[in-house]
C-alpha positions in Angstrom: 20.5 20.7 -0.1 18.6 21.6 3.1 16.0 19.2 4.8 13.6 21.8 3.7 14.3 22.1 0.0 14.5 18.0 -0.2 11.1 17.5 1.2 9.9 20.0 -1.1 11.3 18.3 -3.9 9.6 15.1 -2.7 6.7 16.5 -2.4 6.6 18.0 -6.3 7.5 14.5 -7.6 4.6 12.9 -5.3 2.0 15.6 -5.0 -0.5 12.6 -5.2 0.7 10.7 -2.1 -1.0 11.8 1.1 0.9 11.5 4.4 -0.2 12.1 7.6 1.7 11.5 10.9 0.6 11.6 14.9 3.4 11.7 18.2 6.7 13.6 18.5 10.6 12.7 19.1 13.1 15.0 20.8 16.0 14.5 18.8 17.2 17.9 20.0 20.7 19.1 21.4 24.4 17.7 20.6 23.7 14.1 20.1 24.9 12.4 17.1 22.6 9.7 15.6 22.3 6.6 14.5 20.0 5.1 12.3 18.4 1.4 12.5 15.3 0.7 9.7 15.1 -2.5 7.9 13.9 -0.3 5.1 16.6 0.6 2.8 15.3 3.8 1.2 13.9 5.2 4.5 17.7 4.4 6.1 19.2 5.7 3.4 17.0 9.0 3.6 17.5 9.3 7.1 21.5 8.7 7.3 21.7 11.5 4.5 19.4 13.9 6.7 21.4 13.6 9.6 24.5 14.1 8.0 23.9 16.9 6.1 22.7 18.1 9.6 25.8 17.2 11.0 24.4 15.2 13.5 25.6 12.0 11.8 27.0 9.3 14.5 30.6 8.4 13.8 33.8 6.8 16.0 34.5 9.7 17.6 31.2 10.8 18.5 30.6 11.1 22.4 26.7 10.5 22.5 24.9 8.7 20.4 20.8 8.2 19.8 19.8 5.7 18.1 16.8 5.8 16.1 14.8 3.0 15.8 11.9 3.0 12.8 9.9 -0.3 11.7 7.9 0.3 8.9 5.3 -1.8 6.8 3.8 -1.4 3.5 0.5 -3.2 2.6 -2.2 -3.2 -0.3 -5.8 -2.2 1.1 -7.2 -5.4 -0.7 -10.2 -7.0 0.3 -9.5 -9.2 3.2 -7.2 -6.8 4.7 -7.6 -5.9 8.4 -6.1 -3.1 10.4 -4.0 -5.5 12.0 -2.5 -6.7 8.9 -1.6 -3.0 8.3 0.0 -1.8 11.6 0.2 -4.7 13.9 -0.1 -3.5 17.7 -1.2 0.2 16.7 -5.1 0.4 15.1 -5.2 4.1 15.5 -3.3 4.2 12.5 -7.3 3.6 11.3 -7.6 7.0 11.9 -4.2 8.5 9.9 -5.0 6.1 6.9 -8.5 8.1 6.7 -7.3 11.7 7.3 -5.2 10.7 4.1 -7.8 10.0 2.3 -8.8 6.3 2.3 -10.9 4.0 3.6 -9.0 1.9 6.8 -10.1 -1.7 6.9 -12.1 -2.7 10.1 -10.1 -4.4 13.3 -11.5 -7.9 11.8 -11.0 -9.6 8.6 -13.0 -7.8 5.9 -13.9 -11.0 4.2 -15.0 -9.9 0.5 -15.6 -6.2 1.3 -13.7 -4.1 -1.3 -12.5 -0.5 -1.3 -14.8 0.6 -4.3 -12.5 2.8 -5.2 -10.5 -0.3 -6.3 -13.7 -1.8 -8.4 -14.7 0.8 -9.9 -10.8 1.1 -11.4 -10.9 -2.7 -12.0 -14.2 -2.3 -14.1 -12.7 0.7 -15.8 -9.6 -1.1 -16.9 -11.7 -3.8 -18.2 -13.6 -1.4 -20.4 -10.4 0.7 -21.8 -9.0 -1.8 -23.6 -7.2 -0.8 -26.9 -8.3 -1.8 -30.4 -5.1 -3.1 -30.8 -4.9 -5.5 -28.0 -5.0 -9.1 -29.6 -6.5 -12.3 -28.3 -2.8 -13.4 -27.7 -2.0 -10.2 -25.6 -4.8 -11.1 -23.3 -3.9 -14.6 -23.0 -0.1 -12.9 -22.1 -1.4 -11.1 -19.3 -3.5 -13.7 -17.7 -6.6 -12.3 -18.6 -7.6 -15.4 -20.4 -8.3 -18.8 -18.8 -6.9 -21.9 -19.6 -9.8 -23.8 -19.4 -12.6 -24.6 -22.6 -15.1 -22.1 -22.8 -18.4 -22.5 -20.9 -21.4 -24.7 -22.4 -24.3 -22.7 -23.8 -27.6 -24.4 -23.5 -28.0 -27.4 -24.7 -24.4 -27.4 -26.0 -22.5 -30.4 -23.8 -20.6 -32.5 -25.3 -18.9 -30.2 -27.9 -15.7 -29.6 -26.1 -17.4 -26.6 -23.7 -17.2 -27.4 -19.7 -20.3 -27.1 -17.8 -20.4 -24.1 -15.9 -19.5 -24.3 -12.2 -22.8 -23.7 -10.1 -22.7 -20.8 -8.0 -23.3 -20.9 -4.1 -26.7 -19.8 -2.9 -26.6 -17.0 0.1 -26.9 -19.5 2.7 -24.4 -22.1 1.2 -20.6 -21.5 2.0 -18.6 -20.1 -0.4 -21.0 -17.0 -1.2 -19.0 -13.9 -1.9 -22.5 -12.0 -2.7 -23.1 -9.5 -5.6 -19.5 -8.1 -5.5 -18.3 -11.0 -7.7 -20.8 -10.6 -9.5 -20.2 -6.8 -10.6 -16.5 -7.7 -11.5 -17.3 -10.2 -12.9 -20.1 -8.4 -15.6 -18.0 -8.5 -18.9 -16.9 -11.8 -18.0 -19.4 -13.8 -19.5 -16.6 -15.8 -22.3 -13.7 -17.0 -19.4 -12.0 -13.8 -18.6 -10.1 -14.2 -15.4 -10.6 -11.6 -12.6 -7.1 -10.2 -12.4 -7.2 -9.1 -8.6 -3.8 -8.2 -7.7 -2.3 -5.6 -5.0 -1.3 -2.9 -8.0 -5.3 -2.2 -8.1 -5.6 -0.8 -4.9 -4.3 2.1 -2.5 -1.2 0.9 -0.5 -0.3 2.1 3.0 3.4 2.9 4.0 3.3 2.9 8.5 6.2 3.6 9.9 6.9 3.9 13.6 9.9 5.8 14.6 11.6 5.9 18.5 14.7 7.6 20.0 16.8 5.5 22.8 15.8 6.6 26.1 12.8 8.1 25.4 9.2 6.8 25.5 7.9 9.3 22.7 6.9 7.5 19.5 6.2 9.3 15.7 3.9 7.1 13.4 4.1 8.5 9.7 1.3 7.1 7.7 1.5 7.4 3.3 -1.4 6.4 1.2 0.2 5.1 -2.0 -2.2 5.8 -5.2 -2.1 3.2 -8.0 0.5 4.1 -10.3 2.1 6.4 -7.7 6.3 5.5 -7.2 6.4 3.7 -3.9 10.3 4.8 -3.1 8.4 8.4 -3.6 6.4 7.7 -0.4 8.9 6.4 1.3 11.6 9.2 0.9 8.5 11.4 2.1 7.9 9.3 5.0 11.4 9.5 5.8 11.7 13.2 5.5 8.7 13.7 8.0 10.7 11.7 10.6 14.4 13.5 10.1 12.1 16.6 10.5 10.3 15.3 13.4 14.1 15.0 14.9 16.1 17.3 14.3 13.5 20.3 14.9 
């Protein structure tokens, strides 16, 4: 199968994934290369581009490029700065957003959320199935451990006292964002913040030897979208970027 007709077979299996990529490599002429990317499937991509290609290194090739690509993969969670994403490159800020999601600031975010993210939390809360027994929500950690909270007037009768919230100019205020999550949580449910909620970024920053040119491929993972999907698509752009 061609490079062409594999991307395009990526690309039906993850129409959802957005990926967006800035720089060039000249991987052109009679050099065979040689692959180095602590990432397994983008490797793995890669190595079977470049030898359908024939361009594969082997023993007896007589010059060699090798191709270095670091990538990292992180959740657009609140707290999340740019750095955290693409250490040593922030205008990857500006790929993350012409793929279609909000890039966290330079700085730490603190308790800024992508909204995109709350308003799937708060959906997911909401579309629970009639099925779903107290004992399946205690499964999946939607259920605290602790006693329930004492109503009015009620202490003493095996409740807990409700812990008192900070005031805006007390530390510890997240302001009305916890709040909001928090809405249909008024009898112990847990706020189940975890990375699958939220857009992921794949960056990945590709260089030939002897050459100062640099490619940085940039996927915005959806929730539920296949992760390997955005990777073999990442790693497609790059062979591309290569080889043509």
């Amino acid at each position: 199968m061609s490079i062409a007709l594999a991307l395009t077979a990526s690309v039906g299996r993850a129409s959802s994934i957005q990926v967006k990529k800035s720089g060039k490599l000249n991987g052109s002429g009679d050099a065979a290369l040689m692959v180095f990317c602590p990432d397994r499937i983008i490797e793995q991509v890669l190595s079977q581009d470049f030898r359908v290609a024939k361009r594969a290194a082997t023993a007896e090739s007589k010059a060699v490029l090798s191709l270095t690509v670091t990538a990292t993969q992180q959740a657009l969670k609140p707290g999340i700065s740019i750095a955290q994403v693409a250490p040593g490159n922030p205008e990857v800020a500006d790929l993350i957003k012409a793929a279609g999601a909000v890039p966290p600031p330079l700085g730490d975010t603190g308790d800024r959320a992508d909204q995109a993210a709350v308003a799937r939390e708060v959906v997911q809360r909401h579309l629970r199935q009639p099925s779903d027994s107290p004992l399946s929500h205690i499964l999946s950690g939607e259920f605290g451990s602790q006693p329930p909270p004492c109503a009015q007037g009620q202490a003493g009768t095996g409740c807990v006292d409700p812990t008192p919230q900070p005031k805006p100019d007390q530390p510890g205020y997240t302001g009305d964002l916890a709040d909001y999550l928090n809405r249909a949580n008024a009898n112990g449910l847990s706020n189940r913040e975890n990375d699958s909620a939220f857009d992921t970024v794949v960056v990945a920053r590709a260089s030939l030897s002897g050459s100062p040119d640099e490619l940085t491929v940039v996927a915005v993972v959806h929730p539920g979208d296949d992760m390997n999907d955005a990777k073999k698509l990442v790693a497609e752009e790059i062979a591309n970027a290569v080889l043509h």
